[in-house]
PyMOL Python script that loads the backbone (N, CA, C, O; Angstrom):
from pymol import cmd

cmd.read_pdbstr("""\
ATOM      1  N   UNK A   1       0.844  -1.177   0.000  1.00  0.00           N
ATOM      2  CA  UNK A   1       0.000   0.000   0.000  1.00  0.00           C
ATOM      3  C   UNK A   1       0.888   1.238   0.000  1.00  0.00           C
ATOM      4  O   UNK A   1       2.004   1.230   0.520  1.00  0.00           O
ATOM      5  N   UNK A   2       0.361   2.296  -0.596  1.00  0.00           N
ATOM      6  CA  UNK A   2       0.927   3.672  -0.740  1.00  0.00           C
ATOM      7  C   UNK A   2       0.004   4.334  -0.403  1.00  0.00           C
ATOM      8  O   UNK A   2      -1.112   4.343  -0.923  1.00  0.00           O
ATOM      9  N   UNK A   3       0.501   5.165   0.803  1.00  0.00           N
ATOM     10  CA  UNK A   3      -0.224   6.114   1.170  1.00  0.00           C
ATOM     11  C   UNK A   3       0.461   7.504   1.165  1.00  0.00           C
ATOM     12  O   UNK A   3       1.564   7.700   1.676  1.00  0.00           O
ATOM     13  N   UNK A   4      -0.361   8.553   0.479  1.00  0.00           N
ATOM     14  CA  UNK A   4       0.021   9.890   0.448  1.00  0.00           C
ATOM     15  C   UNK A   4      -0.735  11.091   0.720  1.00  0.00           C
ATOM     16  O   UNK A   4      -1.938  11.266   0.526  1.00  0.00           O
ATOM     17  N   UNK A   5       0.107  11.891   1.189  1.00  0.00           N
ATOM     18  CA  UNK A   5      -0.585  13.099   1.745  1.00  0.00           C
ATOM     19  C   UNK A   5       0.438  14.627   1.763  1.00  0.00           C
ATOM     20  O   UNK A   5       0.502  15.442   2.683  1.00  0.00           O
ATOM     21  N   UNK A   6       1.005  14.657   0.732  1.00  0.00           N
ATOM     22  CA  UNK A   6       2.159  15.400  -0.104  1.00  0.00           C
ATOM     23  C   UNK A   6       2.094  17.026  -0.621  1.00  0.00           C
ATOM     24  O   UNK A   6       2.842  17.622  -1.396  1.00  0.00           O
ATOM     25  N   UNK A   7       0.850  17.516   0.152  1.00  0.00           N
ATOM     26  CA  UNK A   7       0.564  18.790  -0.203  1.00  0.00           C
ATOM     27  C   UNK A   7       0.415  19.169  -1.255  1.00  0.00           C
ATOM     28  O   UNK A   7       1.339  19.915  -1.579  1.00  0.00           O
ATOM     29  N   UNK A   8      -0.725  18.962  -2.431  1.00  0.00           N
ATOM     30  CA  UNK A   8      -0.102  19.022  -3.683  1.00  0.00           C
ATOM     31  C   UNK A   8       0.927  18.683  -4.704  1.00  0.00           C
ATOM     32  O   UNK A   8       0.830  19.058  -5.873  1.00  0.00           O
ATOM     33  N   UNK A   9       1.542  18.238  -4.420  1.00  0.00           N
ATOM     34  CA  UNK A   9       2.528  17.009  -5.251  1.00  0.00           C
ATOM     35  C   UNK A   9       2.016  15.576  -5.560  1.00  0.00           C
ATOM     36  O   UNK A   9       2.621  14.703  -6.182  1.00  0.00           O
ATOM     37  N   UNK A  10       1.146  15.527  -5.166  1.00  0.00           N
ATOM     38  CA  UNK A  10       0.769  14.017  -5.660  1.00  0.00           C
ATOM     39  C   UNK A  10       0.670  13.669  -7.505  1.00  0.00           C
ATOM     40  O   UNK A  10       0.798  12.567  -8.038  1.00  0.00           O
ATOM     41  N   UNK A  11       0.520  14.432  -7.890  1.00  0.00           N
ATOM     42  CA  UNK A  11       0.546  13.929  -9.098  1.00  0.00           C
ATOM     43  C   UNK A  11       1.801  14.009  -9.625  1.00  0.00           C
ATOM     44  O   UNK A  11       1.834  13.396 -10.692  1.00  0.00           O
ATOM     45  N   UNK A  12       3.093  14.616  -9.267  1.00  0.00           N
ATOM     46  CA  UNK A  12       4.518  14.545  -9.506  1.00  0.00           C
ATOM     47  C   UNK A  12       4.699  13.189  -9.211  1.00  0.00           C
ATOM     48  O   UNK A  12       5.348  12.450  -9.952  1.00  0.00           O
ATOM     49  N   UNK A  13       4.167  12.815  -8.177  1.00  0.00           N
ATOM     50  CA  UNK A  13       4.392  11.079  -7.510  1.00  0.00           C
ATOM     51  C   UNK A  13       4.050  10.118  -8.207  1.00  0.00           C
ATOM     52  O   UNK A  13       4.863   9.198  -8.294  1.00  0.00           O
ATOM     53  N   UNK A  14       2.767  10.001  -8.925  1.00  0.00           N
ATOM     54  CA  UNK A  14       2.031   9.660  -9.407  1.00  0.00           C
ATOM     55  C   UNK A  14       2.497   9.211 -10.753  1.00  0.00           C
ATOM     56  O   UNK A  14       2.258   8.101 -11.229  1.00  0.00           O
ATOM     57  N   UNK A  15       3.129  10.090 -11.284  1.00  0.00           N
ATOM     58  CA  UNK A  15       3.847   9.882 -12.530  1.00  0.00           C
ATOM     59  C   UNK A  15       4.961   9.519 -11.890  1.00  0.00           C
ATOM     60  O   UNK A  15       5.009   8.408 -12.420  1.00  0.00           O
ATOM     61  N   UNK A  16       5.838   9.528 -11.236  1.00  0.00           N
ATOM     62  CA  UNK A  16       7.029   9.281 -11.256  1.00  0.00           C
ATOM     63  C   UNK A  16       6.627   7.703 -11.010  1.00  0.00           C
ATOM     64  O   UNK A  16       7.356   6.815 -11.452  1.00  0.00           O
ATOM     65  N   UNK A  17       5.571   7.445 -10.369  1.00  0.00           N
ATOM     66  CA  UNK A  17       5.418   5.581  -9.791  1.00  0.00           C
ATOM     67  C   UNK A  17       4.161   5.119 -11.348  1.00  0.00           C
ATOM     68  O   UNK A  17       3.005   4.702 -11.283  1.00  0.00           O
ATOM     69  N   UNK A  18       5.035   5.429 -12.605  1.00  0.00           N
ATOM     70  CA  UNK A  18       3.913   4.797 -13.645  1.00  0.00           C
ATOM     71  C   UNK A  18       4.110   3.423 -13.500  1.00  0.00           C
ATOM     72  O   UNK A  18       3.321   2.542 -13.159  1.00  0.00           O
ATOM     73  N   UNK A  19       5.056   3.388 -13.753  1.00  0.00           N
ATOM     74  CA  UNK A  19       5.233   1.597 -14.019  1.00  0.00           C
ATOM     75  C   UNK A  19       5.643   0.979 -12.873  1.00  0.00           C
ATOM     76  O   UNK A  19       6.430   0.057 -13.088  1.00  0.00           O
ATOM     77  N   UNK A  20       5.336   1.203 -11.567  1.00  0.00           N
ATOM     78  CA  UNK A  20       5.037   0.671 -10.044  1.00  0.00           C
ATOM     79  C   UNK A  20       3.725   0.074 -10.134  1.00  0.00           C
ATOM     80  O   UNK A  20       3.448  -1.060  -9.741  1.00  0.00           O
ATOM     81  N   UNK A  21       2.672   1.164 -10.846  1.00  0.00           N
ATOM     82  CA  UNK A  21       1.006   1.070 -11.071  1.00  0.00           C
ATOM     83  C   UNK A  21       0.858   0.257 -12.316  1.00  0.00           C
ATOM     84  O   UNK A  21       0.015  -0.639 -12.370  1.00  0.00           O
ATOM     85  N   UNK A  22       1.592   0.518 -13.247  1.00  0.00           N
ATOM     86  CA  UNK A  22       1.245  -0.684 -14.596  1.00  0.00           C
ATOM     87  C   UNK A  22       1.498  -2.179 -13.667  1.00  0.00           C
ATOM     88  O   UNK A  22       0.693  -3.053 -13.343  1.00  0.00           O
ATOM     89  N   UNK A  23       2.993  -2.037 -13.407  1.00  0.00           N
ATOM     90  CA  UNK A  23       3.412  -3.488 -12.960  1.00  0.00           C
ATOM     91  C   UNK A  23       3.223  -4.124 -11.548  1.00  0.00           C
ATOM     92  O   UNK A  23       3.454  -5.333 -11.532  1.00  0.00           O
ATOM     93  N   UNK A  24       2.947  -3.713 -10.669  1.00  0.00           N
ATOM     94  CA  UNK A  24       2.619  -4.132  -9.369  1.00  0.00           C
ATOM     95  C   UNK A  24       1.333  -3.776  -9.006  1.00  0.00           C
ATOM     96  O   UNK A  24       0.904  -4.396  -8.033  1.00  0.00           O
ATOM     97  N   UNK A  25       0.498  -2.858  -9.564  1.00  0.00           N
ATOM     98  CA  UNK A  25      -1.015  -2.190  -8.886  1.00  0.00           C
ATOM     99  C   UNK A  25      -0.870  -2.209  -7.300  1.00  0.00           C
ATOM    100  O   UNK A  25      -1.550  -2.927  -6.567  1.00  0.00           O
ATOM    101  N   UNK A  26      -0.004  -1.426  -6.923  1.00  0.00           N
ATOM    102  CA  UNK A  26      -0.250  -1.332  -4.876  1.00  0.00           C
ATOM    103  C   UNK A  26      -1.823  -0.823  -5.255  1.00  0.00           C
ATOM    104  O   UNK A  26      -2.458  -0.551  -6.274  1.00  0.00           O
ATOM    105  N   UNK A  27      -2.091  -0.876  -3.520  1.00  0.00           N
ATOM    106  CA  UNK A  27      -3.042  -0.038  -3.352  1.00  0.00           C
ATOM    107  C   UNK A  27      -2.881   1.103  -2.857  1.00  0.00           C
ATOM    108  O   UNK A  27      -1.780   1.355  -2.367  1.00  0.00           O
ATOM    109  N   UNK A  28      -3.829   2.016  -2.845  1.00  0.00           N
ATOM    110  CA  UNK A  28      -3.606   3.328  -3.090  1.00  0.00           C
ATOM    111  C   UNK A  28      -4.289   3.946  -2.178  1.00  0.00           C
ATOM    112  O   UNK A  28      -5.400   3.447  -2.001  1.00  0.00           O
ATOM    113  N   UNK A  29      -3.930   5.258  -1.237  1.00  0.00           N
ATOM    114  CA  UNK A  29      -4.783   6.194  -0.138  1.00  0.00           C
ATOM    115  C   UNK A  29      -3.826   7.527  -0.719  1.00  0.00           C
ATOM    116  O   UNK A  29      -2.638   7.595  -1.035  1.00  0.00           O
ATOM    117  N   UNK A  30      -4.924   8.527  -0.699  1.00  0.00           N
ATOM    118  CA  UNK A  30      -4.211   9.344  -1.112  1.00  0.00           C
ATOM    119  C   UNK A  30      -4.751  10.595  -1.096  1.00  0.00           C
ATOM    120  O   UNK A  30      -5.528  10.865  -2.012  1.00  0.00           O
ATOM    121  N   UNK A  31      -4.472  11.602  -0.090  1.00  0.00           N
ATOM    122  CA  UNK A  31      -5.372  12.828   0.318  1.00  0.00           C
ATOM    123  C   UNK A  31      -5.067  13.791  -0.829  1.00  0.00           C
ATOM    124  O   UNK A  31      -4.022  14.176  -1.353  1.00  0.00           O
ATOM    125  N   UNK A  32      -6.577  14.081  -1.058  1.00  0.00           N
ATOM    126  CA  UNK A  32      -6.662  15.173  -2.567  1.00  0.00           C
ATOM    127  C   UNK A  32      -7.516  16.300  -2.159  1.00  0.00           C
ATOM    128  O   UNK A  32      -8.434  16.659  -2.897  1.00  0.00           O
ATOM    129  N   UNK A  33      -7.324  16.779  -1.239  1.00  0.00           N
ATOM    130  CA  UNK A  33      -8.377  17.599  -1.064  1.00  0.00           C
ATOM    131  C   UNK A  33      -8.018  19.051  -0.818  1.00  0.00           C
ATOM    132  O   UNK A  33      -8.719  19.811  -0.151  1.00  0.00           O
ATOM    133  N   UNK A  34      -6.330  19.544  -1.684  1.00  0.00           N
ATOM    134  CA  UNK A  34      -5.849  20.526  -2.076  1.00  0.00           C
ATOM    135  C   UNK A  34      -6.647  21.064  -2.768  1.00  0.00           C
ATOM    136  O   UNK A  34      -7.028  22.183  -2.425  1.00  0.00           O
ATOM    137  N   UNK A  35      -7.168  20.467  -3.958  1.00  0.00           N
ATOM    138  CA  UNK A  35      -7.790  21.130  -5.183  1.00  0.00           C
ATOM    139  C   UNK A  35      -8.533  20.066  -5.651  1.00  0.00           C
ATOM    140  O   UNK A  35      -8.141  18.914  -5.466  1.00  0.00           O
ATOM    141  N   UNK A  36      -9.908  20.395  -6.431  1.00  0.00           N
ATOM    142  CA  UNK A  36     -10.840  19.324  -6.940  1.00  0.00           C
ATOM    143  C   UNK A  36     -10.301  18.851  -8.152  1.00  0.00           C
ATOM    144  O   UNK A  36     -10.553  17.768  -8.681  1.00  0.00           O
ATOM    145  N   UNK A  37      -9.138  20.200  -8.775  1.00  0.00           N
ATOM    146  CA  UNK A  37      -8.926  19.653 -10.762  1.00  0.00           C
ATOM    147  C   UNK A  37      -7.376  18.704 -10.120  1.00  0.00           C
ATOM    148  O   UNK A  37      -6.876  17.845 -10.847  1.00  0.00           O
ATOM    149  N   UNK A  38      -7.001  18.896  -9.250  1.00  0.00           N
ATOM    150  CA  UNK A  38      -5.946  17.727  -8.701  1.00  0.00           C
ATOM    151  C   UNK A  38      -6.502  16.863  -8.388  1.00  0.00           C
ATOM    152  O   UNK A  38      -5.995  15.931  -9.013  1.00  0.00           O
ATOM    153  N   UNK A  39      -7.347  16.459  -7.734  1.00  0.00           N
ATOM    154  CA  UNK A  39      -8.217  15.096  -7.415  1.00  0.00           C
ATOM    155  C   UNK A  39      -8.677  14.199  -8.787  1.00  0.00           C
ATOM    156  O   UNK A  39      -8.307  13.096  -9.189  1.00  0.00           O
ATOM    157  N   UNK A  40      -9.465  14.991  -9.213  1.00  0.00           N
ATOM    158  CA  UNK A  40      -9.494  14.408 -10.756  1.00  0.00           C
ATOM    159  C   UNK A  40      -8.481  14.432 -11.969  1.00  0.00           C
ATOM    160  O   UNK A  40      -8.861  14.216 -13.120  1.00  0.00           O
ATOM    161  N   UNK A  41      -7.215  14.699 -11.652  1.00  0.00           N
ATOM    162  CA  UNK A  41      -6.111  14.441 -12.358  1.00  0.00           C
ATOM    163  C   UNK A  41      -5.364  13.582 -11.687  1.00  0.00           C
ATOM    164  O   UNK A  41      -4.425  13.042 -12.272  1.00  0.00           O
ATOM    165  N   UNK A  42      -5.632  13.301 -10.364  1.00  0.00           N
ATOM    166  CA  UNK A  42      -4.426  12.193 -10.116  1.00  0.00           C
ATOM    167  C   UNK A  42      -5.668  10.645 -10.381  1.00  0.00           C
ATOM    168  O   UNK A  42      -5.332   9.464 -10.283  1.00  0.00           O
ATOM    169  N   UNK A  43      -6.509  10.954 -10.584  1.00  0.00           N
ATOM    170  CA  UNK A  43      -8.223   9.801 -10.615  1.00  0.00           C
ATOM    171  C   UNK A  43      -7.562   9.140 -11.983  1.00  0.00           C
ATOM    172  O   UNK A  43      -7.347   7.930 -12.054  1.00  0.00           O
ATOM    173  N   UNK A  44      -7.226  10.164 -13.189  1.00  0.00           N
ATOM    174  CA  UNK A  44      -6.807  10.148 -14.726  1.00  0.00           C
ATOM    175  C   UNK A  44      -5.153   9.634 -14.833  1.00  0.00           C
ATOM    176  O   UNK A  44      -4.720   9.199 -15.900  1.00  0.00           O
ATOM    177  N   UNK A  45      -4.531   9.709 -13.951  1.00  0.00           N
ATOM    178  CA  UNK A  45      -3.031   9.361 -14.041  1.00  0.00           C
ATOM    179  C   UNK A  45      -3.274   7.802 -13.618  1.00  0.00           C
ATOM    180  O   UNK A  45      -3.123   6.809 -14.329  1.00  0.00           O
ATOM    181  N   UNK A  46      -3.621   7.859 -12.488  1.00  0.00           N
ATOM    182  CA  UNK A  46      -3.813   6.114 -12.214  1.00  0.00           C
ATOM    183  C   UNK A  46      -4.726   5.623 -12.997  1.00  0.00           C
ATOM    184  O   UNK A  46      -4.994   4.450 -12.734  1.00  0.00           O
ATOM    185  N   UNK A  47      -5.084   5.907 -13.532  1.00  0.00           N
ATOM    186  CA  UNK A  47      -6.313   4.531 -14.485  1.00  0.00           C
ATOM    187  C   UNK A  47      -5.830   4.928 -15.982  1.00  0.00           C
ATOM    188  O   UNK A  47      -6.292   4.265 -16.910  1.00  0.00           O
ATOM    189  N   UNK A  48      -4.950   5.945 -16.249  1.00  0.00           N
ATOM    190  CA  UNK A  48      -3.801   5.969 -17.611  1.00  0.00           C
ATOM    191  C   UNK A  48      -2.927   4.860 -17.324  1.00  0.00           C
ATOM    192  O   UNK A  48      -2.637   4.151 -18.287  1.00  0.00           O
ATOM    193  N   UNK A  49      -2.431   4.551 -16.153  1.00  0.00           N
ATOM    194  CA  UNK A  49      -0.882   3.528 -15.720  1.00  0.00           C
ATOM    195  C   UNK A  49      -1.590   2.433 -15.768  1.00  0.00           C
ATOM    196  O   UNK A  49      -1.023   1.440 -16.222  1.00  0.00           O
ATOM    197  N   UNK A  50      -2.833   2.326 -15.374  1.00  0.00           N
ATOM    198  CA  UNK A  50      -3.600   0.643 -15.400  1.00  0.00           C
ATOM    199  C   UNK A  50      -4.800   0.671 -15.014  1.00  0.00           C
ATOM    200  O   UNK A  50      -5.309   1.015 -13.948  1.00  0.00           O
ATOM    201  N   UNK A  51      -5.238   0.264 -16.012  1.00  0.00           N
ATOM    202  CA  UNK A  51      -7.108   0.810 -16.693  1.00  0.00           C
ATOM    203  C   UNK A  51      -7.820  -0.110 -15.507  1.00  0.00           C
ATOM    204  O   UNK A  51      -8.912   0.343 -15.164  1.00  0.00           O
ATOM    205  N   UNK A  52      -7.352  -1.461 -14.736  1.00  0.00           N
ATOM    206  CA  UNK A  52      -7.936  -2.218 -14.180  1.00  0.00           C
ATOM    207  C   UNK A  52      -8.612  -1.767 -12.961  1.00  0.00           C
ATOM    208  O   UNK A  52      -9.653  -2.088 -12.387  1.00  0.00           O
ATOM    209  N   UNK A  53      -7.208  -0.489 -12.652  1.00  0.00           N
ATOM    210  CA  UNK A  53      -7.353   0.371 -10.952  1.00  0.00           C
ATOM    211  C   UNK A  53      -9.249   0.528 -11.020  1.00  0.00           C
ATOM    212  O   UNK A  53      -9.971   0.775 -11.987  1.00  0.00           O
ATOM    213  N   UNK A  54      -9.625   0.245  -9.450  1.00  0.00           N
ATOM    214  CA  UNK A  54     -11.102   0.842  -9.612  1.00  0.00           C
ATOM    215  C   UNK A  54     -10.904   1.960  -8.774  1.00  0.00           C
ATOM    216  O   UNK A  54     -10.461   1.511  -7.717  1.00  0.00           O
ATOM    217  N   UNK A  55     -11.035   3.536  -8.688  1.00  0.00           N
ATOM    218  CA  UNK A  55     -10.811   4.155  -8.050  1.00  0.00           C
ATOM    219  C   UNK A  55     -11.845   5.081  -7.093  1.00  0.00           C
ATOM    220  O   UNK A  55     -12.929   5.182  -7.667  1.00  0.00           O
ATOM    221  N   UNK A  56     -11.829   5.554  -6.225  1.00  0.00           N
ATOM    222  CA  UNK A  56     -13.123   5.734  -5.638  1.00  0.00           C
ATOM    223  C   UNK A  56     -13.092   7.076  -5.178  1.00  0.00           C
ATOM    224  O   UNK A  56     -12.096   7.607  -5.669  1.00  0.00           O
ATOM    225  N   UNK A  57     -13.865   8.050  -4.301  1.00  0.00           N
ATOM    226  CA  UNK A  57     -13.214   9.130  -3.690  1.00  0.00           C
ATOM    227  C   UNK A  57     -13.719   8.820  -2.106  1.00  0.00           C
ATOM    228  O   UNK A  57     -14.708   8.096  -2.215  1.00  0.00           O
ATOM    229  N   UNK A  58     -13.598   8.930  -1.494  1.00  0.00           N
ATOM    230  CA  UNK A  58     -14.688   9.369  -0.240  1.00  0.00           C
ATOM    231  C   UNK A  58     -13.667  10.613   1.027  1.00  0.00           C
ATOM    232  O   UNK A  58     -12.492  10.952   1.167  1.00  0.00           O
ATOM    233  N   UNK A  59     -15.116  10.943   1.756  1.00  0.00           N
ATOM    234  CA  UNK A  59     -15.207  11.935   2.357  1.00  0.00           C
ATOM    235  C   UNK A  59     -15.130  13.177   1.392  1.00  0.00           C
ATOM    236  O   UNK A  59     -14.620  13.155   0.271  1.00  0.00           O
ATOM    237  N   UNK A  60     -15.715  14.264   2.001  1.00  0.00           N
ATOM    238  CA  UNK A  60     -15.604  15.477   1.598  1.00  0.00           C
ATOM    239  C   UNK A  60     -15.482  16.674   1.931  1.00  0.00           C
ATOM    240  O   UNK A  60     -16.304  16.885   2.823  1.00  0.00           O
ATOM    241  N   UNK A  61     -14.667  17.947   1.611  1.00  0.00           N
ATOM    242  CA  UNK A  61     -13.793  18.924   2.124  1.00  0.00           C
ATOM    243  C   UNK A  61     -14.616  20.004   1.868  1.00  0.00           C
ATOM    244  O   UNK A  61     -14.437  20.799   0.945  1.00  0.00           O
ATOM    245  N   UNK A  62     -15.786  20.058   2.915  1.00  0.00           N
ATOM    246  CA  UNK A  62     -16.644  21.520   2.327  1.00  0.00           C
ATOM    247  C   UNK A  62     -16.446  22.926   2.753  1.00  0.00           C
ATOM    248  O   UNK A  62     -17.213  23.802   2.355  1.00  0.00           O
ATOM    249  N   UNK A  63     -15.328  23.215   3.644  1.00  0.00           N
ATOM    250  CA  UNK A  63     -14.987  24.406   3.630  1.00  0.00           C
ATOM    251  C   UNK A  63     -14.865  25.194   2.735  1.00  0.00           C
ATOM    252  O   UNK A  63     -15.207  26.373   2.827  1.00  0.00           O
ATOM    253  N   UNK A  64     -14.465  24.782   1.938  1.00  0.00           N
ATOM    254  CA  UNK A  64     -14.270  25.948   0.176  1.00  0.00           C
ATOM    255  C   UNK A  64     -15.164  25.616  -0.061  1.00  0.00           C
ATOM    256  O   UNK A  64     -15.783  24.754   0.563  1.00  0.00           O
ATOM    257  N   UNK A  65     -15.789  26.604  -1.752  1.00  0.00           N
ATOM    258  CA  UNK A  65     -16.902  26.059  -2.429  1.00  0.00           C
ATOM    259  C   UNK A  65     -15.749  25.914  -4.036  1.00  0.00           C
ATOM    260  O   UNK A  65     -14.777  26.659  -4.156  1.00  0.00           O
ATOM    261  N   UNK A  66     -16.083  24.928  -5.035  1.00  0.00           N
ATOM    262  CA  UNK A  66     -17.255  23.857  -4.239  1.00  0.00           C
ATOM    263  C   UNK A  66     -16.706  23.019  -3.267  1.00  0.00           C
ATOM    264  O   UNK A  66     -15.584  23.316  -2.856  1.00  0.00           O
ATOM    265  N   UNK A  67     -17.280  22.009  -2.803  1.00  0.00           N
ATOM    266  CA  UNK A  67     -16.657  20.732  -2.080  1.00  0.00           C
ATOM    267  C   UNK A  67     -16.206  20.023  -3.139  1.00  0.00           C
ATOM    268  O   UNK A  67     -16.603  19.915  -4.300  1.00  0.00           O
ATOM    269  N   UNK A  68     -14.710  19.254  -2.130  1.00  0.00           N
ATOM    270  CA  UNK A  68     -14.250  18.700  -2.916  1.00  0.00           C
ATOM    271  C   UNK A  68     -13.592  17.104  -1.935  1.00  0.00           C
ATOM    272  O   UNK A  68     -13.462  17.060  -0.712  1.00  0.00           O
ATOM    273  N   UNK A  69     -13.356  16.247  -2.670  1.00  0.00           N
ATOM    274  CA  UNK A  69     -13.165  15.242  -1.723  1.00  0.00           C
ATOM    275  C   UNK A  69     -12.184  14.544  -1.302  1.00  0.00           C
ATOM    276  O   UNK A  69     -11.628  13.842  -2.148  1.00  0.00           O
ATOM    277  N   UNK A  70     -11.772  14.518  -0.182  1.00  0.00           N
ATOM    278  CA  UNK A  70     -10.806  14.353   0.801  1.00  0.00           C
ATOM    279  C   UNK A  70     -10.067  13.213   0.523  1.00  0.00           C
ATOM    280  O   UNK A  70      -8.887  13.396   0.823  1.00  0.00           O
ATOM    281  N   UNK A  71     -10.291  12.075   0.057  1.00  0.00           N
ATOM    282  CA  UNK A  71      -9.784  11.256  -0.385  1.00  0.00           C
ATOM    283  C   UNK A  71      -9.741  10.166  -1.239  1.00  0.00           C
ATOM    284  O   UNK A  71     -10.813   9.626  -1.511  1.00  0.00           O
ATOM    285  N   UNK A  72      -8.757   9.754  -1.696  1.00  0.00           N
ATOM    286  CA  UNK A  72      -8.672   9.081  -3.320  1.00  0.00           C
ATOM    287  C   UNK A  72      -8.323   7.521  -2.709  1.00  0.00           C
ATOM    288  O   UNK A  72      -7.256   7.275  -2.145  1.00  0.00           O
ATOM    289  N   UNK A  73      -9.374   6.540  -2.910  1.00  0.00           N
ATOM    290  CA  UNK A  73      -8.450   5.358  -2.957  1.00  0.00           C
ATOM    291  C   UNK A  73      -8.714   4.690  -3.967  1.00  0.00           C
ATOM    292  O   UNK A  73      -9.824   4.884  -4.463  1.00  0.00           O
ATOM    293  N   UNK A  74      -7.935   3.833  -4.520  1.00  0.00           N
ATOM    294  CA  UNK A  74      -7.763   2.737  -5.483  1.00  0.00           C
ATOM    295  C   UNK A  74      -6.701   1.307  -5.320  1.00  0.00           C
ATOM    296  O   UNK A  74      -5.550   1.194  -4.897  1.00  0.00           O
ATOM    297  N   UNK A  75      -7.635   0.374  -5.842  1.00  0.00           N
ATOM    298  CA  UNK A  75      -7.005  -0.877  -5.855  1.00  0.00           C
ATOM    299  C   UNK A  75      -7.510  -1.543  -6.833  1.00  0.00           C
ATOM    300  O   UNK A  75      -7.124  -2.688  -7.065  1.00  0.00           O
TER     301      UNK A  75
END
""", "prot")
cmd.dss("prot")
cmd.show_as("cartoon", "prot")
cmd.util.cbc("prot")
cmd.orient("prot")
């Protein structure tokens, strides 16, 4: 399992671990709740590295508008 919580860098990570995710599929925790167009770009990086990932979001960060959700997992 990989768990991250990287302040906005997660998708630097994300790409840097492509072929960790093509070839091993860990599972995945991963706080996105910097930004909603980062949440749904790191959603698009993992299921680019391996279409199989099912990825999910839960919880949600409604202090800002809009809400956005707190966390990314996939396996």
């Amino acid at each position: 399992m990989i768990k991250m919580d990287i302040e906005g860098y997660e998708m630097s990570a994300l790409r840097a671990a492509m072929s960790l995710m093509k070839n091993h599929k860990p599972r995945l925790a991963i706080a996105v709740y910097h930004e909603l167009e980062n949440a749904l770009k790191c959603a698009e990086i993992i299921k680019n590295a391996n279409p199989t990932y099912k990825v999910e979001f839960r919880g949600y960060y409604g202090y800002f508008e809009p809400a956005r959700p707190y966390m990314l997992f996939a396996y």
